[in-house]
C-alpha positions in Angstrom: -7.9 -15.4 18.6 -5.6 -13.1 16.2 -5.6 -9.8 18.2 -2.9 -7.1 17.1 -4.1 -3.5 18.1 -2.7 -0.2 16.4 -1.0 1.9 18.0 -2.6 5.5 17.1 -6.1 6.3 18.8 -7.8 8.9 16.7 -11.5 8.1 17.2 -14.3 8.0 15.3 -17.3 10.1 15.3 -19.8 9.1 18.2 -22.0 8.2 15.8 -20.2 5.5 13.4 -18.9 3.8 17.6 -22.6 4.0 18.8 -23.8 2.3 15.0 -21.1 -0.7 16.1 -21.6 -1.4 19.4 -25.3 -1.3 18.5 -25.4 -3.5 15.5 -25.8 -7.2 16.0 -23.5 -9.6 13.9 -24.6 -11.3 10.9 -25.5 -14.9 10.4 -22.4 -17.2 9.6 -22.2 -18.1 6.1 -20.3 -21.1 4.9 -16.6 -20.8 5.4 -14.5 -17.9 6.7 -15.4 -14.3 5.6 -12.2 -11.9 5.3 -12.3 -8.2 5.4 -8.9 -6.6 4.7 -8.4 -2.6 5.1 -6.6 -2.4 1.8 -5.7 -3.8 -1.0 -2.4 -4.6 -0.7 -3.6 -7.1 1.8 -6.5 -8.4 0.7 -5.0 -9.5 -2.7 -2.0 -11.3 -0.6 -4.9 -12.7 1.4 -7.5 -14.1 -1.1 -4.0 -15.5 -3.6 -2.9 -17.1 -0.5 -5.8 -18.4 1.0 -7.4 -19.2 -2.8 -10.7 -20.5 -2.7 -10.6 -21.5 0.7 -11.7 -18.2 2.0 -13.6 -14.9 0.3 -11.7 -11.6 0.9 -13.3 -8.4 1.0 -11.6 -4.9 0.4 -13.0 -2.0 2.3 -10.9 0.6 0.5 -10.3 0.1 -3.1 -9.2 2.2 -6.5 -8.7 5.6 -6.0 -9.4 5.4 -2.0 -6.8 7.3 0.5 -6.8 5.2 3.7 -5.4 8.3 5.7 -8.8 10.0 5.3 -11.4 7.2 5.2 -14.5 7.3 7.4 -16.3 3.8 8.2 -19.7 3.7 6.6 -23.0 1.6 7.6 -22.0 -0.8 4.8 -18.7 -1.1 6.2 -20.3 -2.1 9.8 -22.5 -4.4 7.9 -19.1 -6.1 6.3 -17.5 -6.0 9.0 -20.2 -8.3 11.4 -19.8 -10.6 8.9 -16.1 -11.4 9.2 -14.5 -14.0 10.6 -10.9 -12.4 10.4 -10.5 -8.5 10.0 -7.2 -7.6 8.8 -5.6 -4.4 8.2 -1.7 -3.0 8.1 -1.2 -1.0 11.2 1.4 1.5 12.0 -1.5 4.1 11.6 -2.3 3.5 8.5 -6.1 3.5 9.0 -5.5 6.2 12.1 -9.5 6.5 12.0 -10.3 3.3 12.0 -8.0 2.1 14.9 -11.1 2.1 18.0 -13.3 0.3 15.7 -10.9 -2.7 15.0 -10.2 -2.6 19.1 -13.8 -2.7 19.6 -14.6 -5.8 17.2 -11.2 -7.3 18.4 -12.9 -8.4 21.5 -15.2 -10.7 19.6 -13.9 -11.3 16.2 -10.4 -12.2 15.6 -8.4 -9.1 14.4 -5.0 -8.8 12.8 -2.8 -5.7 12.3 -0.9 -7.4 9.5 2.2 -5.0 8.9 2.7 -5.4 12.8 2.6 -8.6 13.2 5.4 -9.0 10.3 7.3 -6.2 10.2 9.3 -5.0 13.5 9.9 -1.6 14.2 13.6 -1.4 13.8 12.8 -2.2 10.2 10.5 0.8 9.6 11.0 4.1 8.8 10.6 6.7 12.2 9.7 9.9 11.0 8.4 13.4 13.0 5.0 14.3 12.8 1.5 13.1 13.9 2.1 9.4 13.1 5.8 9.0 14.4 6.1 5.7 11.9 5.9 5.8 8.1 3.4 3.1 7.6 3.7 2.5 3.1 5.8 -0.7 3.9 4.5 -2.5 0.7 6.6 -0.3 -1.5 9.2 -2.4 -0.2 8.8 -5.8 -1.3 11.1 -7.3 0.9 9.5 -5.8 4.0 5.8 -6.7 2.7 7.1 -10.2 1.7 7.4 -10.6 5.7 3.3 -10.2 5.5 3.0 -13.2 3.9 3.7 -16.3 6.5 1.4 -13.8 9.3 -1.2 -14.0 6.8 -1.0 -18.0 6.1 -0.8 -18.4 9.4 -3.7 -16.4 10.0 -5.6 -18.3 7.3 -4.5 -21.9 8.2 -6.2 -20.7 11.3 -9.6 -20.2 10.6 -9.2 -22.5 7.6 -7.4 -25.5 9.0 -8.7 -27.9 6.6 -6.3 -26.1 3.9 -3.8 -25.5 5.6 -0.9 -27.9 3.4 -2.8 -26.0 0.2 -2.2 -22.5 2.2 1.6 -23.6 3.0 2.6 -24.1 -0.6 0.7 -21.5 -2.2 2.3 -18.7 0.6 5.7 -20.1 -0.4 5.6 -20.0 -4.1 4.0 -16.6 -3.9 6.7 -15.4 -1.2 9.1 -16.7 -4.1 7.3 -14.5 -6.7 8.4 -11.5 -4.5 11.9 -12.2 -4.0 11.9 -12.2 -8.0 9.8 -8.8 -8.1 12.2 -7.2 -5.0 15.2 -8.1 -7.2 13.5 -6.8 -10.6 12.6 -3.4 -9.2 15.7 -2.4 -7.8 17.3 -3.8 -11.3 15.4 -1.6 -13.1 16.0 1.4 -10.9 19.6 0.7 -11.2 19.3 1.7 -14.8 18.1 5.1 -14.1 21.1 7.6 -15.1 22.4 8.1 -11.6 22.2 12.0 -11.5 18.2 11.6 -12.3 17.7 9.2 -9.4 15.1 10.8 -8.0 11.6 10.4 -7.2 9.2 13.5 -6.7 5.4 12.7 -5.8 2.7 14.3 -4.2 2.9 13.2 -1.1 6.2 11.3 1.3 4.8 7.7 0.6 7.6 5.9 -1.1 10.6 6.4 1.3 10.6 2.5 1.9 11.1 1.9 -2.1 13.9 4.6 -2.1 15.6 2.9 0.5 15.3 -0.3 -0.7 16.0 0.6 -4.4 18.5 3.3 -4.4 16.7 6.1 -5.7 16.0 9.8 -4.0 13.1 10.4 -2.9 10.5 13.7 -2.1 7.1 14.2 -1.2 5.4 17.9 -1.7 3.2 16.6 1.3 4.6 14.3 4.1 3.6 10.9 4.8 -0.2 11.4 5.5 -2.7 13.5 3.4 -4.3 15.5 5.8 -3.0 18.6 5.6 -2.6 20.3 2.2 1.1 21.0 1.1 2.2 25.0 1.7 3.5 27.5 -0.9 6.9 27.0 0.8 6.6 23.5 0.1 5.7 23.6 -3.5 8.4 26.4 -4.0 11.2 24.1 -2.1 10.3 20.8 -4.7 10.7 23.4 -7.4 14.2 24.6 -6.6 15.0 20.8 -6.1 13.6 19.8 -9.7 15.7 23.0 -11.1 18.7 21.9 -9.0 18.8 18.4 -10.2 17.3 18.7 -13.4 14.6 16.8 -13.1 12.8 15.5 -16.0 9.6 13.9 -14.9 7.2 14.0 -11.4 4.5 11.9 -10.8 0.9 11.7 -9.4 -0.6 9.4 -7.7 -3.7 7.8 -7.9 -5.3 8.6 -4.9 -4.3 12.3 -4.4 -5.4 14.9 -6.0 -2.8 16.5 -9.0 -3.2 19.7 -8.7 -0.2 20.1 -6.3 1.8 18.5 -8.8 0.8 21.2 -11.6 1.8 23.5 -9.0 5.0 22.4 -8.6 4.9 22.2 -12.5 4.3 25.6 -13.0 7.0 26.8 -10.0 10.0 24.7 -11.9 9.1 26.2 -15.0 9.3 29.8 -13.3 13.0 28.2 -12.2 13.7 27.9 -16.0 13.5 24.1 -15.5 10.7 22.2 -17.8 9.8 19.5 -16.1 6.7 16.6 -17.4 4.3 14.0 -15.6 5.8 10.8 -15.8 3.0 9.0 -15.1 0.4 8.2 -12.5 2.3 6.0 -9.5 -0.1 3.3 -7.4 0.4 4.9 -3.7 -2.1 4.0 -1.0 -4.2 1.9 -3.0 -4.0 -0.5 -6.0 -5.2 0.0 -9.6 -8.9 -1.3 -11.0 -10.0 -4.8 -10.4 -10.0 -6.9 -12.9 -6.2 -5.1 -14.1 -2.8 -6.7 -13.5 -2.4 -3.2 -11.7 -4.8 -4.5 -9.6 -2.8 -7.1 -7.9 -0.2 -6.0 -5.8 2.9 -7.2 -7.8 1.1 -5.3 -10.2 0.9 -2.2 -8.7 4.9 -2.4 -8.1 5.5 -3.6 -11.4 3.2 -0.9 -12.8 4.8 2.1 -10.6 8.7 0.6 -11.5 8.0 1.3 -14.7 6.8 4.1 -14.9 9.4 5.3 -12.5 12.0 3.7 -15.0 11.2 5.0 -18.1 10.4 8.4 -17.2 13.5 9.1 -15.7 15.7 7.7 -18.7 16.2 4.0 -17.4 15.4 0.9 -19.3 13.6 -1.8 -17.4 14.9 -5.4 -17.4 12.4 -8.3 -19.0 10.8 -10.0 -15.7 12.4 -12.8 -14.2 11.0 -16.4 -14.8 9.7 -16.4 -11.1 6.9 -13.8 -12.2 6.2 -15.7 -15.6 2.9 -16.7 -14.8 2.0 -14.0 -13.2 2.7 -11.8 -16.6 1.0 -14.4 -18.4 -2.1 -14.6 -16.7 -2.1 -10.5 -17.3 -0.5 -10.4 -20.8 2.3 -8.6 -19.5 5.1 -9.0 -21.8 
């Protein structure tokens, strides 16, 4: 059994523990059922396991892990799994006792801490002590990607060789897409390198790509951004002449027309570039919608907004931009 715990403890309501301990698992079904937290692991999950397994996304479009409640349907989903997986790091904070709990009978994976050791994460101060957005570096989320075949071969065995080679042509796709972005970054005018978003959740993809980086919130959503806070992003956009901040797709914008409306009191007009993919993916059924996607998507809208000029994708991804009609 797969068991990787996460490290934070914040504990659910009475309630949604007594509704789990209470509830009887389902009936097996034919083949392994997957449950992934998010969808930045579910999608690396069901492309690498392919039709040898059926993954299921508790949190999809639009859904901020840092505030997410279980519900009865996600109890129901859950007794039904034969592997739960989710990222770790604190991520899911609320979730944490549930997947301890069902870790004593269901094998349980904390995928980003299984794959990605600590000296290669980002420490910061605050409630969660580690930045946990590790897929907005490619590199570092590419590590995901032999803990999840391995998982899979696991309760798959039967595909495991099929597993194998998918998990390395797919880990070959990223190397391509890690390259691509920070290309395409690279192009950015150096003195409007820099990313402003709503909240602190791409501090891995500044690092990893060369590009400044500030949140009006810091790393988790729980606490609303302060006037200081909007007023200090402001003087920064006026400082640097920034030409374009960004929402995100998961967090309200009305801090960022805040912030809008402070620069332009600085005597700096400053637009929306564009909505960025944060904590969650785009629609399913989108190219967005797949993780490569969701970097592709947010690199260029980065790009472009800021005055860079993205390179054409690399032959690695070709198939992946034509299954999507992506030119």
């Amino acid at each position: 059994m797969i068991v990787t715990f996460n490290r934070m403890k914040n504990i659910l309501p009475a309630t949604c523990l007594t509704l789990i301990v209470a509830t009887s698992p389902a009936t097996a079904q034919d083949g392994p059922n997957i449950v992934s937290t998010i969808g930045m692991i579910g999608d690396i999950a069901q492309t690498v396991g392919g039709d040898c397994v059926a993954v299921e996304t508790m949190m999809g479009p639009g859904i901020d892990p840092h505030l997410y409640q279980a519900t009865a349907r996600d109890v129901q989903t859950l007794n039904r799994a034969s592997l739960i997986l989710y990222s770790g790091y604190g991520l899911e904070g609320q979730l944490a006792d549930v997947f301890a709990r069902y870790g004593e009978r269901v094998s349980t994976l904390a995928v980003a801490e299984a794959g990605i050791a600590d000296t290669e994460v980002i420490h910061t101060e605050g409630a969660y002590g580690i930045d946990p957005h590790l897929w907005m570096d490619v590199s570092l989320w590419q590590q995901t990607v032999p803990v999840l075949a391995e998982a899979l071969s696991a309760i798959a065995p039967q595909c495991a060789n099929e597993i194998a080679t998918t998990a390395e042509r797919y880990s070959a796709e990223l190397t391509a897409l890690h390259q691509w972005t920070g290309e395409a970054i690279a192009s950015i005018p150096i003195d409007q390198r820099i990313l402003i978003t709503a909240h602190d959740a791409f501090a891995y993809y500044g690092r990893a790509y060369g590009i400044d980086v500030a949140g009006i919130q810091g790393i988790s959503t729980q606490a609303e951004a302060a006037i200081a806070d909007i007023r200090q992003v402001a003087a920064l956009i006026a400082e640097r002449s920034v030409p374009a901040i960004f929402v995100e797709s998961t967090i309200n914008p009305r801090t960022i027309q805040a912030v809008i409306e402070a620069a332009n009191e600085e005597g700096q007009q400053v637009e929306i570039g564009g909505q960025l993919y944060s904590d969650a993916m785009g629609d399913t059924g989108t190219a967005a919608g797949t993780y490569i996607g969701m970097i592709h998507a947010n690199t260029l809208a980065i790009t472009e907004a800021l005055g860079g000029t993205p390179p054409p994708l690399p032959a690695e991804l070709s198939e992946w931009a034509t299954q999507w009609t992506i030119d």
